[in-house]
C-alpha positions as CSV (number, residue, x, y, z in Angstrom):
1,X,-3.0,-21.3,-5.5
2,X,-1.6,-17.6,-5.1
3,X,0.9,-15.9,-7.2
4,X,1.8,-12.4,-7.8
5,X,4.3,-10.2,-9.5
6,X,6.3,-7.1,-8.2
7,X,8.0,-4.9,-10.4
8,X,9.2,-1.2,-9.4
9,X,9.3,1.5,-12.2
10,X,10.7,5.0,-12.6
11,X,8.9,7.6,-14.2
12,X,10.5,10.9,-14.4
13,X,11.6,11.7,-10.7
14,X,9.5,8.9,-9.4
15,X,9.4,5.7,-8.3
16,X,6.1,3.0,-8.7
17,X,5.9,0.2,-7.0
18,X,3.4,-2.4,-9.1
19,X,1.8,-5.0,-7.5
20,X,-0.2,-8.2,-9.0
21,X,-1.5,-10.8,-7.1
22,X,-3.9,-13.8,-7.0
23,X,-7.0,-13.5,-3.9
24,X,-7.4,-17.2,-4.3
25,X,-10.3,-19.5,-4.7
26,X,-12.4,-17.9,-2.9
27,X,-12.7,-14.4,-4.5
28,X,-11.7,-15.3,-8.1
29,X,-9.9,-11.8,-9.0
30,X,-6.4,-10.5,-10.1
31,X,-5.7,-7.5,-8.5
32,X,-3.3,-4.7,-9.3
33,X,-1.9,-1.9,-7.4
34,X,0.3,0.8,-8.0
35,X,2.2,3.0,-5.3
36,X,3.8,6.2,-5.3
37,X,5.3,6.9,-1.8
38,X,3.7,4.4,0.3
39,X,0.3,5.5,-1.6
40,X,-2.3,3.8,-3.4
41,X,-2.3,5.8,-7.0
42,X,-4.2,2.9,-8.9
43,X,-6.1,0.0,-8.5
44,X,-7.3,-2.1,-11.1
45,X,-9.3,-5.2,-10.2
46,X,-10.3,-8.4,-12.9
47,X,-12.3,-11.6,-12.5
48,X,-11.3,-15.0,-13.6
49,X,-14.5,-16.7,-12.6
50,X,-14.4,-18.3,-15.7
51,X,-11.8,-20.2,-15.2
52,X,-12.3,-20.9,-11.0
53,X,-16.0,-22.1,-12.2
54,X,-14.9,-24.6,-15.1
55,X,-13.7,-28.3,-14.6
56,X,-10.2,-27.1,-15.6
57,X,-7.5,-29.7,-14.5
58,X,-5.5,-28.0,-11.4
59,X,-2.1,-27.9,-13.8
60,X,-3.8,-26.4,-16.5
61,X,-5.5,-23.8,-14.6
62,X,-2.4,-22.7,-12.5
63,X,-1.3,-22.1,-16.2
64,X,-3.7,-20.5,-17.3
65,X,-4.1,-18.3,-14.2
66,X,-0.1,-17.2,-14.2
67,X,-0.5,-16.5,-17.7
68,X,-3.2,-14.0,-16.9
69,X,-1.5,-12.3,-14.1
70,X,1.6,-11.9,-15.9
71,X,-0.3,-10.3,-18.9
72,X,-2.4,-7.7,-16.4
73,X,0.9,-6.9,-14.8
74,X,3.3,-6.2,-18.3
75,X,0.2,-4.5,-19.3
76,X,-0.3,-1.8,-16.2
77,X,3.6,-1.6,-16.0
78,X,3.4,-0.6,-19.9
79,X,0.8,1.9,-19.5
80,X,2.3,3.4,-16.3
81,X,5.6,4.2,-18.1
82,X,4.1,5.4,-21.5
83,X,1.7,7.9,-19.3
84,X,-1.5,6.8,-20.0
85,X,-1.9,4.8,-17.1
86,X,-5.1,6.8,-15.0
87,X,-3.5,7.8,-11.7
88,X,-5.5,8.8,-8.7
89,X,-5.0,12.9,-8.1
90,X,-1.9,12.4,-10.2
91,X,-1.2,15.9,-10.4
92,X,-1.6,15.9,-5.9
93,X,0.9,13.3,-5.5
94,X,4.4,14.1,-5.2
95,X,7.6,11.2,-4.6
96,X,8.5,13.9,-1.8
97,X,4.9,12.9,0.3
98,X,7.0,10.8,2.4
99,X,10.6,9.1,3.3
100,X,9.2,5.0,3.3
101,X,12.1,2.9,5.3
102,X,12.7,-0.4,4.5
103,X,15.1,-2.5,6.1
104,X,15.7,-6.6,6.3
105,X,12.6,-6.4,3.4
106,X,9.3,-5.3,5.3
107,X,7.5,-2.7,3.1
108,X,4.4,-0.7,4.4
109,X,2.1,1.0,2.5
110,X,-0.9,3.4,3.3
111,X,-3.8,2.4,1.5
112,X,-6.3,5.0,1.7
113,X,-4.1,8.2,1.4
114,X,-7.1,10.3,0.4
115,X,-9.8,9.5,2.8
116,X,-7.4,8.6,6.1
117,X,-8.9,11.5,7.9
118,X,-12.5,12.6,8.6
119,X,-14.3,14.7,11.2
120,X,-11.6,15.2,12.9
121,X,-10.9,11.3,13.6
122,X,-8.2,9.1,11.6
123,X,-8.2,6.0,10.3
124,X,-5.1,4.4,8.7
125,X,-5.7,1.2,6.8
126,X,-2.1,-0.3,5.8
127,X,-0.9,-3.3,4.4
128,X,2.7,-5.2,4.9
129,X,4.6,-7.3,2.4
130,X,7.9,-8.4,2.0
131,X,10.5,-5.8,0.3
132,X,10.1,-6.8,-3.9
133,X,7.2,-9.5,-3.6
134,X,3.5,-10.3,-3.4
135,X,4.2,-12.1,0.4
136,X,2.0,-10.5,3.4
137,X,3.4,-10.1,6.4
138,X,0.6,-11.3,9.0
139,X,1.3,-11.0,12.9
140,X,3.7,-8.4,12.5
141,X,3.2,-5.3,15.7
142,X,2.3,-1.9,14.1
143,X,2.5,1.4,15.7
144,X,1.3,5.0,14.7
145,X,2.6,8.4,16.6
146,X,2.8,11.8,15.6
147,X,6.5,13.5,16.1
148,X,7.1,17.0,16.9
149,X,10.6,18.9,18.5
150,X,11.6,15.6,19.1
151,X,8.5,14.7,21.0
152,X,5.9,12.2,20.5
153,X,2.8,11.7,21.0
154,X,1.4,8.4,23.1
155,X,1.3,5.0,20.2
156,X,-1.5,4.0,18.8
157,X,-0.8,0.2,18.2
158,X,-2.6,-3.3,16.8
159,X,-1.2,-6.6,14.9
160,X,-2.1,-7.2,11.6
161,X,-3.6,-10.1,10.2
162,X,-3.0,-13.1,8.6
163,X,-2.9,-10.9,4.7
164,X,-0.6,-8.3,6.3
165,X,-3.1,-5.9,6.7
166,X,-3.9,-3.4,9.9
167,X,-6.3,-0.6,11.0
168,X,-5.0,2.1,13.0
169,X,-7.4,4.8,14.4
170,X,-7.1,7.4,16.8
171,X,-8.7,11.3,17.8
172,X,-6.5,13.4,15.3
173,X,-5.6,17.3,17.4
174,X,-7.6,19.9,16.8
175,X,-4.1,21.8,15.7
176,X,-1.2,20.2,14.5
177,X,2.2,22.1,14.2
178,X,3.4,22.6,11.0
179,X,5.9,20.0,10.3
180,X,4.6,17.2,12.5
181,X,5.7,13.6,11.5
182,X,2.9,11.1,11.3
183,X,5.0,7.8,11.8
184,X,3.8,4.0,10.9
185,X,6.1,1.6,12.1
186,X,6.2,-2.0,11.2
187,X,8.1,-5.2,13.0
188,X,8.3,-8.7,12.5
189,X,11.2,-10.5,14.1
190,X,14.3,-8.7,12.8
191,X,11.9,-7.2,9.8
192,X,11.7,-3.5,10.3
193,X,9.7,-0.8,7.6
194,X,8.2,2.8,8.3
195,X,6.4,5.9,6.7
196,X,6.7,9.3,7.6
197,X,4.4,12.0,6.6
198,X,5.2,15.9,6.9
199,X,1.3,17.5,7.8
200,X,0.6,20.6,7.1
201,X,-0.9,23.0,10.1
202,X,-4.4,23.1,10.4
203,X,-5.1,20.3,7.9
204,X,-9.0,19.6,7.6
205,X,-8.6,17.6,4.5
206,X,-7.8,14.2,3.9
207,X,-4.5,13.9,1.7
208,X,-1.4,14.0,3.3
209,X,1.9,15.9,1.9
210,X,5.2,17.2,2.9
């Protein structure tokens, strides 16, 4: 019993993509994340052990549970466009970070923007859904490169699981020319989604801008 809700929402010059979505049975919580650019900005998190622990008939509870998930979604949409939704490093993030490509419906998204990069090795955790929904994209090939004067560097590359997530590390340079793409590309069949990141030279610090 999964469901979710997707809903994308302008605020000023930028775009939020808000997701809700069920974990299942198995770890009774309602999750909600919001994206700016590929990045995580909020997370909010709720548990509905009550109603996974009761003797709640199956119709009642799939009620019950939608219900719930439709009311933590309407609500972090409301707060998000009357500004008092609590962004993470609001003031850092920019819609300029990064040009996300979506084609045939695969979107990815970085989900640790803030902590991807750490004495002097990265570590890119992403997740993959389907372009305007809740559905992960599991099996699909992932890649990761840096780009540079039209030259890249040698892929770093996995498949992600069965929720659509993948880990991506590699040895970041000690320099990094100023300007240099860091590119995560995405297939599935004729599905097809990227993010590209501008870095800054000499970044020792883990967010990522343009």
């Amino acid at each position: 019993m999964n469901f979710g809700f997707n809903s994308n929402v302008r605020v000023d010059k930028g775009v939020y993509h808000v997701q809700t979505e069920d974990r299942g049975p198995a770890h009774p919580f309602l999750d909600t994340v919001v994206y700016l650019a590929g990045r995580v900005v909020h997370k909010r998190s709720t548990s509905y052990q009550d109603l996974a622990g009761g003797a709640i008939e199956p119709e009642a509870l799939a009620r019950q549970l939608r219900e719930r998930i439709s009311r933590q979604h309407r609500e972090v949409v409301a707060q998000l466009e009357g500004g008092t939704l609590a962004l993470n490093a609001a003031s850092e993030v920019s819609p300029q970070v990064a040009e996300a490509v979506s084609r045939d419906g695969l979107e990815v998204h970085l989900v640790n923007p803030k902590s991807w990069l750490a004495s002097g090795k990265a570590t890119l955790e992403v997740e993959l859904c389907r372009s305007g929904t809740a559905e992960a994209i599991g099996s699909a090939n992932v890649e990761l490169y840096l780009e540079a004067d039209k030259s890249r560097s040698a892929p770093v590359r996995t498949v992600a699981d069965d929720k659509g997530r993948a880990t991506l590390s590699f040895a970041f340079p000690a320099t990094v020319a100023d300007g240099t793409a860091l590119v995560i590309r995405a297939t599935d069949g004729d599905l097809y989604g990227e993010l590209r990141f501008r870095l800054k030279a000499k970044q020792e610090t883990a967010p990522i801008s343009k």
